[in-house]
C-alpha positions in Angstrom: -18.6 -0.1 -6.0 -17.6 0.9 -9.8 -15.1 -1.6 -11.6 -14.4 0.2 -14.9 -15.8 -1.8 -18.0 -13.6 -2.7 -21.0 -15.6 -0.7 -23.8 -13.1 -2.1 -26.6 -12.9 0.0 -30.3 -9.4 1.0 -31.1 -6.7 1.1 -29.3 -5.1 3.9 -28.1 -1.3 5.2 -29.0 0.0 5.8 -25.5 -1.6 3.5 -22.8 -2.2 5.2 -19.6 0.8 4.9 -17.3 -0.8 4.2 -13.7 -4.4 2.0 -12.8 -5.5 3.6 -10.5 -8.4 3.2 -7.9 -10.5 6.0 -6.3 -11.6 5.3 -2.7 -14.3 8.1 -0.9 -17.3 8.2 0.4 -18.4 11.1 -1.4 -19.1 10.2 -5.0 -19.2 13.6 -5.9 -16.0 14.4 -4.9 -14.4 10.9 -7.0 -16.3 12.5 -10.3 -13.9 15.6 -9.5 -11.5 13.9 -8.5 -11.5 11.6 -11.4 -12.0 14.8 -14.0 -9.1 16.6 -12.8 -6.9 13.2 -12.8 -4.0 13.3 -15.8 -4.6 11.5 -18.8 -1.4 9.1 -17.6 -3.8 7.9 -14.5 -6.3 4.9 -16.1 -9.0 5.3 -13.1 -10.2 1.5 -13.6 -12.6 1.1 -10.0 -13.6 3.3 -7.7 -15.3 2.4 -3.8 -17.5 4.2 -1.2 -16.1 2.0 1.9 -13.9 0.1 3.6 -15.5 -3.3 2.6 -15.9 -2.2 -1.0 -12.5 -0.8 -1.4 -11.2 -4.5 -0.2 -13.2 -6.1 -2.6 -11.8 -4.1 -5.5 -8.3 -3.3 -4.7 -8.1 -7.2 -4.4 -10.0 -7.9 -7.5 -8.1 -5.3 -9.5 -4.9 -4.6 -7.6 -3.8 -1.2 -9.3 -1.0 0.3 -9.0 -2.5 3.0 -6.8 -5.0 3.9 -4.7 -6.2 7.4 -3.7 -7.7 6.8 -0.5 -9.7 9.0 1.7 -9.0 8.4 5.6 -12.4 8.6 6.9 -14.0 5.9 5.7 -17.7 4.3 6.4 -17.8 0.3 7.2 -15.6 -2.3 7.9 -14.3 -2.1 11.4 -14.2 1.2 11.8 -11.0 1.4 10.7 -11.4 3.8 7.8 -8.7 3.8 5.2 -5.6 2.4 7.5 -8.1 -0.7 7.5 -8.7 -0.9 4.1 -4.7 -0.2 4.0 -3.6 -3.0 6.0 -6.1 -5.6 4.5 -4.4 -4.9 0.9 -0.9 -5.4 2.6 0.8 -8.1 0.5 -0.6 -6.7 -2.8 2.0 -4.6 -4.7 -0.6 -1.5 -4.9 0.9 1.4 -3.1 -1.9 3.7 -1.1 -1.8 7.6 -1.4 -3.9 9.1 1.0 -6.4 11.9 0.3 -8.0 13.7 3.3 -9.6 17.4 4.3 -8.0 16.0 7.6 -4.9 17.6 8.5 -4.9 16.1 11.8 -1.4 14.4 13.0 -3.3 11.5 14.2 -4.9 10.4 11.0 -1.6 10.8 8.9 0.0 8.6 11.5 -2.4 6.2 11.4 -2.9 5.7 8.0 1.0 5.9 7.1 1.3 3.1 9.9 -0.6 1.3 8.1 1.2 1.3 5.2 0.2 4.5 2.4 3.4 5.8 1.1 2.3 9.3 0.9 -0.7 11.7 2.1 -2.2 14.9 0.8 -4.7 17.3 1.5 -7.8 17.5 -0.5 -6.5 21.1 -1.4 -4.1 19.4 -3.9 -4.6 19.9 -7.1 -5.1 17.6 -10.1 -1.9 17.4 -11.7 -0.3 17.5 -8.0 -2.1 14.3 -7.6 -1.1 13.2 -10.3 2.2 13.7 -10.0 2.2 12.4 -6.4 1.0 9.1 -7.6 3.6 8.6 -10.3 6.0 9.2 -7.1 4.0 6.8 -4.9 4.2 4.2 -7.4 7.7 4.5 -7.8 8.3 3.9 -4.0 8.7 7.1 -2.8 6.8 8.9 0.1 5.0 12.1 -0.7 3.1 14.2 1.7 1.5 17.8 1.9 4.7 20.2 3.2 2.7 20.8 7.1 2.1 17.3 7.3 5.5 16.1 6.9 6.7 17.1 9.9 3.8 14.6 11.6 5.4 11.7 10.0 9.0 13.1 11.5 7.9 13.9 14.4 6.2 10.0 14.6 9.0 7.6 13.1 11.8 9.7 14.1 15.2 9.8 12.7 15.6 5.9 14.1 13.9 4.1 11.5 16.5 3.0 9.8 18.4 1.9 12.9 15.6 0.3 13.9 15.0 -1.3 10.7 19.0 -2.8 10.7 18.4 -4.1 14.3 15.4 -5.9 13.7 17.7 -7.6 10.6 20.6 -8.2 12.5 17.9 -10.7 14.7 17.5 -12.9 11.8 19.6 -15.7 11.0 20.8 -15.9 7.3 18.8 -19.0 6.6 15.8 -16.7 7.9 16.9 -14.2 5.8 16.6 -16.6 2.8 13.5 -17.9 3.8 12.2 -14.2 4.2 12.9 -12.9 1.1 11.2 -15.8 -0.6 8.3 -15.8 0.8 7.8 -11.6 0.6 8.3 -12.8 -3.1 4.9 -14.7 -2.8 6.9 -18.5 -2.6 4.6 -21.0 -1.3 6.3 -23.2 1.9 6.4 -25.7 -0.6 8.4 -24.0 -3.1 10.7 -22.1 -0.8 11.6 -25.9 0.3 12.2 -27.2 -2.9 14.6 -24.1 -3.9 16.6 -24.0 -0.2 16.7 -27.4 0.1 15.0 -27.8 3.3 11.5 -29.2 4.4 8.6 -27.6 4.1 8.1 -28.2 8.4 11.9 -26.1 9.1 9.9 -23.5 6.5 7.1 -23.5 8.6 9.7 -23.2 11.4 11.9 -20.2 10.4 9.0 -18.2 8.9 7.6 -18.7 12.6 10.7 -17.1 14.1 11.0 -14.2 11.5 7.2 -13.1 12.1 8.0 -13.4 16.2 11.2 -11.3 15.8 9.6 -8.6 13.5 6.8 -8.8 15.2 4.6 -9.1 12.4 1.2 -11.0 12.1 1.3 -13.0 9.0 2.8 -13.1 5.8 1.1 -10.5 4.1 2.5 -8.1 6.7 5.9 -9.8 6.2 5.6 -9.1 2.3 4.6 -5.6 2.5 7.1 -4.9 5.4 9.8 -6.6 3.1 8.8 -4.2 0.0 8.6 -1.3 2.3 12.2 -1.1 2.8 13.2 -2.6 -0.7 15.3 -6.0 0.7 12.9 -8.5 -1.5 
């Protein structure tokens, strides 16, 4: 694990744009990597595993992560691990892979990256992908995109409305608040309600999205921009 030390002196004219966090296993591949970044990418940590990357993406939480799939540690999970335990955060995951296989760019999209390339890419490709990550767009290398298609289907967005149309507009309130990070406590106090008929209607929402917890809930809410 690398955190990025603050070496002071003066400071510069144009802040870089992006914090970014480079998660491999190969530390000779993140000193290429991190050389052939843009100057608009601030590479402040870099990790070598799943319970590494954790650590640091929740220490730091940049505004991207370039994360190889294949991972050591953790669960075994490999980078849709290290994906899903950041889900809450507002750091957005790009992944970077030699894999081309449609299994590992389902998995790790699933989990919630926004975009994956082949380590083929290029510097400024990357570079530009994580602008377009960050933004809250999807990016992926032109074969792979079809995967993702070929996964999710044109139905998402149906799916996505029906799953809504389940909620109740009090659950839609209580929802959005606490994808916003509200405590129970403070979603009470600003809907009027107790904090038990929080604890009630955040119940029902996770059992009809089918969602684990409220980290899940926040990134699902972000996902699809209704926070």
């Amino acid at each position: 694990m690398t955190i990025s030390p603050n070496t002071g002196g003066a400071p510069s004219a144009a802040p870089p744009s992006l914090r970014v966090v480079l998660v491999d296993d190969h530390g000779i591949f993140r000193a290429g990597l991190r050389a052939e970044l843009g100057p608009e990418l601030d590479v402040v940590g870099e990790a070598a595993n799943v319970d590494e990357a954790i650590r640091v993406i929740q220490e730091l939480v940049p505004d991207v992560v370039l994360l190889d799939v294949h991972l050591p540690g953790g669960r075994g999970g490999g980078g849709a691990e290290v994906a899903k335990q950041c889900a809450g955060f507002s750091t957005r995951f790009l992944a970077l892979s030699v894999s081309d296989a449609a299994e590992d760019v389902v998995a790790v999209i699933r989990a919630g990256a926004r975009g994956y390339l082949t380590k083929s890419a290029n510097g400024a490709d990357i570079t530009a992908a994580a602008f377009r990550v960050a933004a809250g767009d999807a990016v992926f290398s032109p074969r792979l995109a079809g995967f993702v298609l070929d996964a999710f289907g044109t139905t998402a967005s149906t799916e996505m409305d029906d799953n809504l149309d389940l909620l109740s507009a009090r659950e839609m309130e209580v929802m959005r608040l606490i994808a916003r990070g509200y405590t129970y406590k403070e979603t009470a106090k600003e809907l009027f309600i107790s904090i038990k008929t929080v604890e009630t209607h955040v119940s029902a929402v996770l059992r009809k999205l089918q969602l684990s917890n409220r980290y899940e809930l926040a990134r699902w809410a972000s996902d699809r921009r209704i926070v």
